[in-house]
C-alpha positions in Angstrom: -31.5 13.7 -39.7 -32.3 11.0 -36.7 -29.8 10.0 -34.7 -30.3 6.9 -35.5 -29.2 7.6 -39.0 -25.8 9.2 -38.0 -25.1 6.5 -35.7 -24.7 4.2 -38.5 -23.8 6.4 -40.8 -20.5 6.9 -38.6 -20.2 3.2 -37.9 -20.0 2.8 -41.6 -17.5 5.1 -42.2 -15.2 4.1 -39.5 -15.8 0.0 -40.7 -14.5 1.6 -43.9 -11.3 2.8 -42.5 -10.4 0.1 -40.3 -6.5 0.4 -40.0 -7.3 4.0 -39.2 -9.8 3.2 -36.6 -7.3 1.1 -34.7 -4.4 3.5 -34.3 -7.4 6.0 -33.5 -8.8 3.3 -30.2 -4.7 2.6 -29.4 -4.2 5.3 -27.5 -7.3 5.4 -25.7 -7.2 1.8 -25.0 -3.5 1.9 -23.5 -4.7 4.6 -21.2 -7.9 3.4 -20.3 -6.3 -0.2 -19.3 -3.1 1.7 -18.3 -5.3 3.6 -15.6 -6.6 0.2 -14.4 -3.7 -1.4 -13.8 -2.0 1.1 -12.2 -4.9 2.2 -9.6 -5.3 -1.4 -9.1 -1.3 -1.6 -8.0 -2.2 1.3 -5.7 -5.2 0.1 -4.1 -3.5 -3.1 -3.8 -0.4 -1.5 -2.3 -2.5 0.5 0.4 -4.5 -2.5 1.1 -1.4 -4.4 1.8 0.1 -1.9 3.8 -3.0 -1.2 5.9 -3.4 -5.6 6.5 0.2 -5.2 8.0 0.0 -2.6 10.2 -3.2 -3.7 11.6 -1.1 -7.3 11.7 1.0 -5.4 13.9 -1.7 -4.8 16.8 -4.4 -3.0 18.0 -3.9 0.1 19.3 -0.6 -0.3 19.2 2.0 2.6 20.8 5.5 2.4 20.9 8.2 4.0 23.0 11.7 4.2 22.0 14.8 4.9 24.1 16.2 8.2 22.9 15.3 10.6 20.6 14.6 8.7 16.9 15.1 11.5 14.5 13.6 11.3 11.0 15.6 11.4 8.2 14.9 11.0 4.3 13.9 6.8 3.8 15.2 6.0 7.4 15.2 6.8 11.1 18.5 7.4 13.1 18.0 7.2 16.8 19.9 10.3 18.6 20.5 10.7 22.2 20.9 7.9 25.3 19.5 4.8 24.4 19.8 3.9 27.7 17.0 5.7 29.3 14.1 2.9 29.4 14.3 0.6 31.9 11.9 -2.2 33.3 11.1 0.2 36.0 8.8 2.5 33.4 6.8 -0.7 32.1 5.6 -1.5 35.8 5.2 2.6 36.1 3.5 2.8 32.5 0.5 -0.4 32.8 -0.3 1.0 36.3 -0.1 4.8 36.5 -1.6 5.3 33.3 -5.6 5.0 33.1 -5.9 4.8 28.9 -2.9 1.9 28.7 -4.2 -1.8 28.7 -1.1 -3.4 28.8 2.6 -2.9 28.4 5.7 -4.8 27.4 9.4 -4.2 27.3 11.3 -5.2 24.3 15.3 -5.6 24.1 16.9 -7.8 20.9 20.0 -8.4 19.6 20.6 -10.9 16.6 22.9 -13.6 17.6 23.9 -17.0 16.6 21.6 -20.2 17.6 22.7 -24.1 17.3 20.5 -27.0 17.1 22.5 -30.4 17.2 25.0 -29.4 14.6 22.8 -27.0 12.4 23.2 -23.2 13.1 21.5 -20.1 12.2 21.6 -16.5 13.0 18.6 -15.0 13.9 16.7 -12.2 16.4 16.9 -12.8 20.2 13.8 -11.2 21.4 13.8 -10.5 25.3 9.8 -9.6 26.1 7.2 -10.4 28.6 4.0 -12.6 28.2 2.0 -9.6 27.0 4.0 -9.2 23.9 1.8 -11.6 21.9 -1.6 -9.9 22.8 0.1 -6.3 22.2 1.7 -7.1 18.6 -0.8 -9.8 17.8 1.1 -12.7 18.3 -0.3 -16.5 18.3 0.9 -19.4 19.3 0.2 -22.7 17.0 2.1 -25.1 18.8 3.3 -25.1 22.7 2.6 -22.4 24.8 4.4 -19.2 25.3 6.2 -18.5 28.4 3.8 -16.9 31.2 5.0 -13.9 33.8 5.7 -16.0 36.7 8.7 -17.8 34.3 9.7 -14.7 33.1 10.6 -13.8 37.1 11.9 -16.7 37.5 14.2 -16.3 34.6 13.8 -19.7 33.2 15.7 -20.3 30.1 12.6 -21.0 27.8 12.2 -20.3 23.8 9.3 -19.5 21.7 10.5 -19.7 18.3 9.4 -18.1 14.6 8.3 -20.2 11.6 11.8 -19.1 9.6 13.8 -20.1 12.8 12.3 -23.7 12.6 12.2 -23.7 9.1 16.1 -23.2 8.6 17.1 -25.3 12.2 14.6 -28.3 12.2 13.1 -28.5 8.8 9.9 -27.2 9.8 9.1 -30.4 12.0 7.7 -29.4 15.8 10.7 -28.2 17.7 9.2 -28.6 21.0 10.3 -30.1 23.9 14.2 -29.8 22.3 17.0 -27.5 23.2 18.7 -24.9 21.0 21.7 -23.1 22.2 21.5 -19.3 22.3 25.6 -18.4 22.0 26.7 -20.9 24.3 23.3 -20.9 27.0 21.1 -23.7 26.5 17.6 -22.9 26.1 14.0 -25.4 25.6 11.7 -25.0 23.6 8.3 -24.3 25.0 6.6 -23.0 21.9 6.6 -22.1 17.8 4.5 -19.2 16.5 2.0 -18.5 13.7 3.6 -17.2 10.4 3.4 -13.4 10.6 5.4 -12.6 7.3 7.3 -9.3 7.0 6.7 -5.9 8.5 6.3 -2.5 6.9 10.3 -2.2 6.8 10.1 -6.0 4.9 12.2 -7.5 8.1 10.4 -11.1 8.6 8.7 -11.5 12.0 8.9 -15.2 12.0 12.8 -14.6 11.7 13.5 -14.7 15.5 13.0 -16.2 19.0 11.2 -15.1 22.2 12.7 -15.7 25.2 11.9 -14.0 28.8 13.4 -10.5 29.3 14.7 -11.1 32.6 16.4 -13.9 31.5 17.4 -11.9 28.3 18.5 -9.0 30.1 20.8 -11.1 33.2 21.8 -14.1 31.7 22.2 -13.4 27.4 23.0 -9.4 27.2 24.0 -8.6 30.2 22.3 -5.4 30.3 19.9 -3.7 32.9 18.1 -1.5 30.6 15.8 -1.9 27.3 15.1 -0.3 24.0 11.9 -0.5 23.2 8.2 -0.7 25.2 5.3 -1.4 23.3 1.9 -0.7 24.6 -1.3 -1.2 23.9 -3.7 1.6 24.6 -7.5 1.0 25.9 -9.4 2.1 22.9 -8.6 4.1 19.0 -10.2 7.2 20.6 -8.0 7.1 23.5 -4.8 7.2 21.7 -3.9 10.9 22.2 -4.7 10.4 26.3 -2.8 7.5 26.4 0.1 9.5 25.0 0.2 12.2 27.1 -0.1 10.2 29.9 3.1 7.9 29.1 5.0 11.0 28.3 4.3 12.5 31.8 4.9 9.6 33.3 7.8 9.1 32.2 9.2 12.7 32.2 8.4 12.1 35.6 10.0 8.9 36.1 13.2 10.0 34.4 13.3 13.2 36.2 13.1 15.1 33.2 11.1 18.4 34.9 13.7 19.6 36.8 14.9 21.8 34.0 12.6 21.3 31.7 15.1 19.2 30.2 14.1 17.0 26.6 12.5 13.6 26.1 15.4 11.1 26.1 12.5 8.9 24.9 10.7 8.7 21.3 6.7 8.1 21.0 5.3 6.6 17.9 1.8 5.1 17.4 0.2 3.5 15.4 -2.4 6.2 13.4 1.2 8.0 12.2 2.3 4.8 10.6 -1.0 4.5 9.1 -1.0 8.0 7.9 2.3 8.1 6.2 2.1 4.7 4.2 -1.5 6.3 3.5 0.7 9.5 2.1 2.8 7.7 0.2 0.6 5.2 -1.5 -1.4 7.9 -2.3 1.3 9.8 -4.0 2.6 6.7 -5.8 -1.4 6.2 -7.2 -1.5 9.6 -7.9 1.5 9.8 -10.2 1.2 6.4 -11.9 -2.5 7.5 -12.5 -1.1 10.7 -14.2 1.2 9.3 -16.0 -0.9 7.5 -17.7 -3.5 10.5 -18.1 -1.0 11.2 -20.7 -1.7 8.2 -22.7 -5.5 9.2 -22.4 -4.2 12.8 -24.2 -2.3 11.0 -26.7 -5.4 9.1 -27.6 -7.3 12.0 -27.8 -4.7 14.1 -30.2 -4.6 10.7 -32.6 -8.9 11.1 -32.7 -8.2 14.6 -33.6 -5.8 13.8 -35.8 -7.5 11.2 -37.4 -10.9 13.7 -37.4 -9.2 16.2 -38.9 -8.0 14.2 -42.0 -11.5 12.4 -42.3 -13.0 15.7 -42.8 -10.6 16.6 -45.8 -11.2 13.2 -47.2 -14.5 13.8 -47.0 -15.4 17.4 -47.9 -17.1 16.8 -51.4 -19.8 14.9 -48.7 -20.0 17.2 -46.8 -20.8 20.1 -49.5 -23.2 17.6 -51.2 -25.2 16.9 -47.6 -25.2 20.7 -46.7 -26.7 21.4 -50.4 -29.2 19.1 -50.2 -30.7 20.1 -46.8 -28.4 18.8 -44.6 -27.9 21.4 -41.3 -24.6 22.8 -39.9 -26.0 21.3 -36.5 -26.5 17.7 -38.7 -22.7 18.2 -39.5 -21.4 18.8 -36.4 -23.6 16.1 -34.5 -22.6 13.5 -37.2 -18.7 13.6 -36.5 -18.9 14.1 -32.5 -21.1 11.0 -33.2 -18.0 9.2 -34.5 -15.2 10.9 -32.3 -17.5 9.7 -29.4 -17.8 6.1 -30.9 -14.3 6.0 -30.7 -14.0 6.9 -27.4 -16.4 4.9 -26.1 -15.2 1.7 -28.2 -11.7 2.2 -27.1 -12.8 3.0 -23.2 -14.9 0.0 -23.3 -11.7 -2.4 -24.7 -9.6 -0.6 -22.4 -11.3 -1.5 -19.4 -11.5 -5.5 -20.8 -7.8 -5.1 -21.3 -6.8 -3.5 -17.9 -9.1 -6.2 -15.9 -7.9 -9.4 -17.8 -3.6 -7.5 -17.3 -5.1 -7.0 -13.8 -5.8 -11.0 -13.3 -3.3 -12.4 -15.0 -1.0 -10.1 -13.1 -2.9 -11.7 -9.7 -2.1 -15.1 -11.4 1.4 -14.7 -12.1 2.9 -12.6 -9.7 2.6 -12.6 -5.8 1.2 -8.9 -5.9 -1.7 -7.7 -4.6 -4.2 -6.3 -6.9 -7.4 -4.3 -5.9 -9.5 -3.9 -8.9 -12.3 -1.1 -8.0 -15.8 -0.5 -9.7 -15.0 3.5 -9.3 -11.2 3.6 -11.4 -13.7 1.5 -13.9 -16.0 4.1 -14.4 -14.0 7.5 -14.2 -11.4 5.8 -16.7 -14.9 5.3 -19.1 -16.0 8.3 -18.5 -12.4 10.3 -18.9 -12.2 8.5 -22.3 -15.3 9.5 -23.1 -14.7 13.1 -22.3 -11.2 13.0 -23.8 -12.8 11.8 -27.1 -15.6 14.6 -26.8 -13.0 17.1 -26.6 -10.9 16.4 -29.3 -14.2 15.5 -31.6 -15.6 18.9 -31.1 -13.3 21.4 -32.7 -13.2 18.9 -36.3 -16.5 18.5 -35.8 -16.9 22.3 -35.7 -15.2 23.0 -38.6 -16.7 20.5 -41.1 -20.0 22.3 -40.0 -18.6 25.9 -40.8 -17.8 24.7 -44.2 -19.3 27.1 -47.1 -21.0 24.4 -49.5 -20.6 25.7 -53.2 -16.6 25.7 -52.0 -17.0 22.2 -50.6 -18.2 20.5 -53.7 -15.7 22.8 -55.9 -12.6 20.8 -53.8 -10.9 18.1 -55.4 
C-alpha cells in the first residue's frame, strides 16, 4: 500500500477519535512548549548576566584587601582588611607592564541632605580612572579630574537613584549636598547603570575624590578595594601575576613566605561561574520538562495500544486480504508519528506566543533560539517514534484467522 494511502488512512482514523487525539498531542504539546519556555528563561538569564558583567568593564581585575573566602551563596572576607593602601595603586599602574590603569576604591554608606530632604546612600571615594575602568559615563557635568582629587576638593558626582530620591530627578548641578555634616558641590550626575550581578543598584551612590574621602569623610589612611583594568583579554593571567608580585613585594610578604593578605578576582571567573550556574539552572528546567515529553509519549502508547484492540477485526480483515505485516506496522508508526509531529508542531506555536507574551508582560528577558526550536521538534518526534513502534509491532504480529474471530 502507498504511503500516501496510509497517511490518510491514519488522518481518518485519528479525525474519528478526536477527544482521544487531544489527550494523546497534550502531553507532547506541554513539553514541546514547556522546553521553549524554559530554554528561553535560560538563554535570557545568561544573556543578562553576560550584558552586566561586560557593563561592569573591560578587562576588569579586582583586588581586595584580605583574604575573601568563598562560602555557599556568599563571600566572607578573612584576614586584615587593612593591607591596601594608595601606595600599591601608584606601585600597581607603573610597575606592572600588562595593567592600563588602576583605581582605589574605599565606600561606606552614609547619610546625605539636600535642603531639608535626606537619603542614605553609598559614599564612593575613587580616582578619575574609575569611570573608564568600571565603565562609567557621565551625562551631565563633568567628573572630578586627578589634579582635584590631590587637591582634595570637596566635589560630588552623583547616581541617577541619588538624584532621583534628593532632587526629583531635575539636574543637581552646581548645588550642594551635605555628606554627614561636610558640604560637598555637585560637579556631575551619571548615566543609569542599573544593578550588578549581586542586584545592588549602581546608580544608588555618590563619587567623590579618595583623598578627600579618605582625610576629610572616613578618616582612614588605607582602602578596600583596587580595581584595574588590564591591557588586553589575553593578557589577563600576566597581569595577574604581576599585581600579585608586586604587591607581595610591596607588602613585604616574601620574607617568610608569608600569605596574600590581599584577594584577586577577575573578570573571566565571574563570567565563568554565572556561565555554570545558568547552565545548570537550563539544564534542569530543560529536564524537567523532558519528563512531560515522556509523559506524552506513554499517553501515545497508551492511546496506540487501545486503538489496536479497537481495531483488530481491521486489522485481520487487511492482513487476509493481502495486506503485509510491514503494511501493518508502517500504517500505525504512520499515526503515532502524526501525533508527534502535530503535537511538536503546536507545541512550538504555543511556547513562542508564552515566550512573547511573557516579554510583554513581565520585565524578563527572553531569548528565543532557532536551535531549542528544532531539537524540541525533533525530540517529539523521536519520543512519538518510540512509543509508536512497539504497538505498531504488535498489530503487525497479529495471526489473522484469530483477528477476525475477536469480538
Amino acid at each position: 500500500m502507498k504511503i500516501s494511502k496510509s497517511i490518510k488512512i491514519s488522518r481518518n482514523q485519528l479525525l474519528a477519535n478526536k477527544l482521544r487525539t487531544f489527550f494523546a498531542l497534550i502531553g507532547i504539546i506541554i513539553g514541546v512548549s514547556a522546553v521553549i519556555v524554559m530554554v528561553a528563561i535560560g538563554n535570557g538569564a545568561q544573556h543578562e548576566v553576560l550584558s552586566k558583567i561586560e557593563s561592569m568593564g573591560t578587562n576588569l581585575i579586582i583586588v581586595n584587601a584580605g583574604q575573601v573566602q568563598k562560602n555557599v551563596g556568599r563571600q566572607q572576607i578573612r584576614g586584615t582588611v587593612t593591607s591596601l593602601t594608595l601606595k600599591d595603586v601608584d606601585m600597581l599602574a607603573s610597575g606592572c607592564t600588562d595593567v592600563r590603569m588602576a583605581a582605589p576604591v574605599q565606600t561606606k554608606k552614609m547619610q546625605v541632605k539636600w535642603e531639608n530632604l535626606s537619603t542614605n546612600t553609598i559614599i564612593t571615594g575613587t580616582t578619575y580612572d574609575y569611570q573608564a575602568i568600571r565603565n562609567f559615563h557621565v551625562e551631565q557635568g563633568n567628573f572630578f579630574t586627578e589634579e582635584e582629587n590631590k587637591a582634595s576638593l570637596r566635589y560630588a558626582v552623583l547616581g541617577q537613584t541619588v538624584v532621583n530620591n534628593l532632587f526629583g530627578g531635575k539636574n543637581p548641578v552646581g548645588e550642594t549636598v551635605r555628606i554627614g555634616r561636610i558640604p560637598f558641590s555637585v560637579i556631575g550626575v551619571m548615566e543609569p547603570k542599573g544593578a550588578d550581578l549581586n542586584g545592588v543598584d549602581q546608580d544608588d551612590q555618590i563619587f567623590i575624590p579618595v583623598q578627600t574621602a579618605l582625610r576629610r569623610v572616613f578618616n582612614l589612611n588605607y582602602i578596600n578595594t583596587i580595581n584595574i583594568q588590564a591591557t588586553s583579554i589575553e593578557k589577563m593571567e600576566k597581569a595577574i601575576s604581576q599585581i600579585a608580585e608586586v604587591l607581595r613585594e610591596q607588602h613585604r610578604l616574601n620574607r617568610g613566605n608569608k600569605p596574600d593578605d590581599f584577594t584577586i578576582q577577575n573578570q573571566i571567573e565571574l563570567l565563568e561561574a554565572q556561565k555554570e550556574t545558568t547552565n545548570t539552572f537550563t539544564a534542569l528546567i530543560v529536564s524537567t520538562a523532558g519528563v512531560s515529553l515522556l509523559v506524552g509519549g506513554i499517553g501515545i502508547l497508551a492511546i496506540m495500544l487501545i486503538a489496536i484492540r479497537e481495531r483488530i477485526n481491521e486489522i485481520g480483515l487487511r492482513m487476509a486480504i493481502g495486506a503485509s505485516r510491514k503494511d501493518i506496522l508502517l500504517q500505525f508508526v504512520i499515526e503515532s508519528s502524526i501525533l508527534s509531529i502535530g503535537g511538536g508542531i503546536i507545541g512550538i506555536a504555543v511556547g513562542v506566543l508564552t515566550s512573547v507574551v511573557v516579554i510583554f508582560a513581565t520585565d524578563w528577558t527572553l531569548n528565543i533560539s532557532l536551535p531549542s526550536l528544532v531539537y524540541s521538534f525533533l525530540f517529539s518526534l523521536s519520543v512519538g517514534l518510540f512509543f509508536g513502534v512497539y504497538p505498531a509491532r504488535k498489530a503487525s504480529k497479529l495471526d489473522p484467522i484469530e483477528a477476525l474471530r475477536s469480538e
